[in-house]
N, C-alpha and C positions, 0 to 999 in steps of 0.2 A: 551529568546524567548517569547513576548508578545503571549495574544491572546487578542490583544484590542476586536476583530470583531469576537469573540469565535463561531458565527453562519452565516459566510456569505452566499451568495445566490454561490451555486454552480451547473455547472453546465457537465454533463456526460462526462467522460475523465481528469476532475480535481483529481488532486491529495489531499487525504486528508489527514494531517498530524494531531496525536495523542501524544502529547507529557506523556512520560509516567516515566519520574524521569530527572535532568537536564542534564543528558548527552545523551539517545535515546528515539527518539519517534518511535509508530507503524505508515505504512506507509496503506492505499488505493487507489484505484482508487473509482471516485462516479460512479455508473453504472446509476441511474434514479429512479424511483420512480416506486413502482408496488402496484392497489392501494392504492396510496396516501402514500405509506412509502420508506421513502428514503433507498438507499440500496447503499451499498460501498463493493466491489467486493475485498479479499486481502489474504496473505501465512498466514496461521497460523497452526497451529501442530491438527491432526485428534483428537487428542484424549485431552481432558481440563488436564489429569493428565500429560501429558507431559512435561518431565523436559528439557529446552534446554540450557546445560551447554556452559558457556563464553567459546567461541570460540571452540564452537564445533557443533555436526551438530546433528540433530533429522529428524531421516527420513519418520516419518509419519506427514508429512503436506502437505498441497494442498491449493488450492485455492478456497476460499468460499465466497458467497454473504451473509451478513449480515446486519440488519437493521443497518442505520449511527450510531447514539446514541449506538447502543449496544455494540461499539468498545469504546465511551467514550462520555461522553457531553461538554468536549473540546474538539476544534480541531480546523484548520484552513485550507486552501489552499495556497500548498504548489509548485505549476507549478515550482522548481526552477532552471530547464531547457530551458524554454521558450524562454531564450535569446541568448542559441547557439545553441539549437534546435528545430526546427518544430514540434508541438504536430503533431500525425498522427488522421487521422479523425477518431472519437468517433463508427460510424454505420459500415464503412467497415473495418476499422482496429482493434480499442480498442478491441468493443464489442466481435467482433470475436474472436481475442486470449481469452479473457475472456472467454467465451463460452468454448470455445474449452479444454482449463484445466481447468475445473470448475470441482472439485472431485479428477480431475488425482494425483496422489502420485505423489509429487515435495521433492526434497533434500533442506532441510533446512541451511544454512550454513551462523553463523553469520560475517562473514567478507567476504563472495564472492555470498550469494545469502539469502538477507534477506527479509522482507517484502516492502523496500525501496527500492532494487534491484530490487524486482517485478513492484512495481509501476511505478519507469521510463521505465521499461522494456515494460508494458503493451502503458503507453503513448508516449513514443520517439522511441520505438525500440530500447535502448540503457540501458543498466543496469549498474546503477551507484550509489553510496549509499555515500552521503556528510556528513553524520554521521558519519563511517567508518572511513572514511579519512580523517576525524579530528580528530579521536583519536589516527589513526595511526602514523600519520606525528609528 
């Protein structure tokens, strides 16, 4: 998994991929900019001490808006739905779901509801994780 383009121009309802060892990366949605600082909307566990044991579940996470960079200074775009799915529009659809679990306690669960789960979830309507399913198969 390059990151030839480690800083592309992205833009609200992109998906951002964080590669974070060579088998998974973390996954966002970019929300926009507030000002001037980019922000990417994604699951992660409420608390930093939070342990999430392989294949299993940590039930204090939710979804949080973080500046881009503070997830990683690699990363890329990662729409890898786009060709059997229709992104849903970023102002009435994305941002909205966003919005709306922004805080709420979400069930973490690394093989059925990850932070890649969230992502496509957030942009296609459809929660589906190609990391997963390459490890599994």
């Amino acid at each position: 998994m390059g990151l030839k383009n480690s800083h592309p121009k992205l833009f609200p309802g992109d998906i951002v991929e964080y590669p974070r060892n060579k088998y998974f990366s973390h996954f966002g949605v970019y929300y926009g900019e507030r000002d001037g600082v980019p922000y990417v909307a994604h699951l992660t566990c409420r608390d930093a001490d939070t342990k999430i044991p392989l294949f299993g579940r940590a039930l204090r996470s939710e979804v949080k808006l973080d500046p881009l960079e503070l997830l990683g200074t690699k990363y890329r775009v990662n729409n890898m739905m786009d060709d059997t799915h229709s992104p849903r529009d970023f102002h009435t659809a994305v941002k909205k779901s966003i919005d709306e679990m922004m805080g709420q306690a979400v069930t973490f669960d690394i093989l059925f509801h990850n932070s890649e789960h969230q992502a496509t979830l957030f942009r296609y309507g459809v929660k589906k994780s190609e990391q997963v399913s390459g490890t599994v198969e």
